[in-house]
C-alpha positions in Angstrom: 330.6 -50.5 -12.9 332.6 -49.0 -15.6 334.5 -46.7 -13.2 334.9 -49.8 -10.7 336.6 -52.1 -13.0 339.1 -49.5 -13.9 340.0 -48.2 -10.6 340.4 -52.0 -9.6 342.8 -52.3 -13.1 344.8 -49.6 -12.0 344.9 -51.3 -8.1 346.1 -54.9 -10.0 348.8 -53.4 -11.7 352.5 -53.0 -10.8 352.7 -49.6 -9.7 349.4 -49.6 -7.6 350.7 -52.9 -6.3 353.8 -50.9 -5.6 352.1 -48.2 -3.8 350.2 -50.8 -1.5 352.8 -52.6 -0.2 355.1 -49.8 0.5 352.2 -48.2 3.2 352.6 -51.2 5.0 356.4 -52.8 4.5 359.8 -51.4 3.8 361.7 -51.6 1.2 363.3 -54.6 0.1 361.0 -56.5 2.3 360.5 -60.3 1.5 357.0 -60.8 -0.5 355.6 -64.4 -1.6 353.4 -63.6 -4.6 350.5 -65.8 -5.1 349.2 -65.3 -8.6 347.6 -66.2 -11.6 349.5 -63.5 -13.3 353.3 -64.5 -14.8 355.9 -63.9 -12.7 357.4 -61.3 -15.3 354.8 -59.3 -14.4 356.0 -58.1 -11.3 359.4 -57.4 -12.8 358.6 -53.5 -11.9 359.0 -54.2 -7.8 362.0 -56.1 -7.8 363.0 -52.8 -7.5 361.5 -52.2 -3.8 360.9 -55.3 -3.0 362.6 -58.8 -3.1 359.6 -60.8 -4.5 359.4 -64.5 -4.6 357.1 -67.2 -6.3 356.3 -70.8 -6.6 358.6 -71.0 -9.3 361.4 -70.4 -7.0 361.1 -73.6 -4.5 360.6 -76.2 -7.1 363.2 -78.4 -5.3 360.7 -77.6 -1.9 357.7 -78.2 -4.2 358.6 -81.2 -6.5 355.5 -83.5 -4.8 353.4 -81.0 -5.7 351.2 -83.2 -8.7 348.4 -80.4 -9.3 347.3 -77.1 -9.0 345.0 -77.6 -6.1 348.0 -79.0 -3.8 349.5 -75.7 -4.8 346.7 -73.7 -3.4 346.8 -75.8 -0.7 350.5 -74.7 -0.1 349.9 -71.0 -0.7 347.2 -70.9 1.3 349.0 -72.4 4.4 351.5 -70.0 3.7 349.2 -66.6 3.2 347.4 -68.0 6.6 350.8 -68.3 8.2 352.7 -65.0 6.8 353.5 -62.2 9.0 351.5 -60.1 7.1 349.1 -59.9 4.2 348.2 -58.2 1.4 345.0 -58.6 -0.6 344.3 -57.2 -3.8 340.5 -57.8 -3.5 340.2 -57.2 0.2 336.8 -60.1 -0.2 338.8 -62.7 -1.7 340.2 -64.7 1.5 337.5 -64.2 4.0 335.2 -66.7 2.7 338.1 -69.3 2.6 339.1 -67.9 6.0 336.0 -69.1 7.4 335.3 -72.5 5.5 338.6 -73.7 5.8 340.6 -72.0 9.0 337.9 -70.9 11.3 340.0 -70.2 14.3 342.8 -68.1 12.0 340.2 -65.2 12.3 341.2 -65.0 16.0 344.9 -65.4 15.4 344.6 -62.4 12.7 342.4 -60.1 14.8 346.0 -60.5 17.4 348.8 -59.8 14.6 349.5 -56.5 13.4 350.5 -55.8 9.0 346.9 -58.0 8.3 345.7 -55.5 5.8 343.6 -55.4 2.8 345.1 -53.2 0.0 
């Protein structure tokens, strides 16, 4: 368990975030980060990538009263992306199923649906 939870560190961090994303999009490629993790965090791929966060469409997202509207919203959006990356490849499927039971088929069709 030991070895697990440090190999999964080392996956959550910048630079093995970096190295997942760049096996499946090029550089400077647009990426919406959904995370619990400050945006500051990231800083490192701004670099390769041109990263984006909720923070960055307050004017899109000023009715948005709670948190759960805004999981609401980034859900839509990882469900709609062009592609997706997962940290924790288990982490959507569950929602997936409960709450978009018919994306599974749309996925299955689109190519960059990957789990990192």
């Amino acid at each position: 368990v030991v070895g697990e939870c440090k190999v999964r560190d080392q996956l959550t961090r910048p630079e093995g975030l970096r190295h997942a994303l760049s096996l499946w999009f090029p550089e400077q490629s647009r990426v919406y980060i959904g995370s619990t993790e400050r945006p500051d965090f990231f800083a490192p791929l701004r670099s390769s990538f041109r990263l984006y966060f909720a923070e960055d469409f307050g004017r899109a997202l000023a009715n948005v009263s709670n948190n759960y509207e805004l999981y609401a919203v980034e859900t839509l959006l990882f469900f709609g992306s062009s592609g997706t990356v997962e940290t924790l490849g288990y982490a959507a499927s569950w929602v997936q199923d409960a709450c978009f039971p018919a994306a599974r088929l749309r996925a299955e069709s689109r190519p960059g649906r990957r789990a990192a």
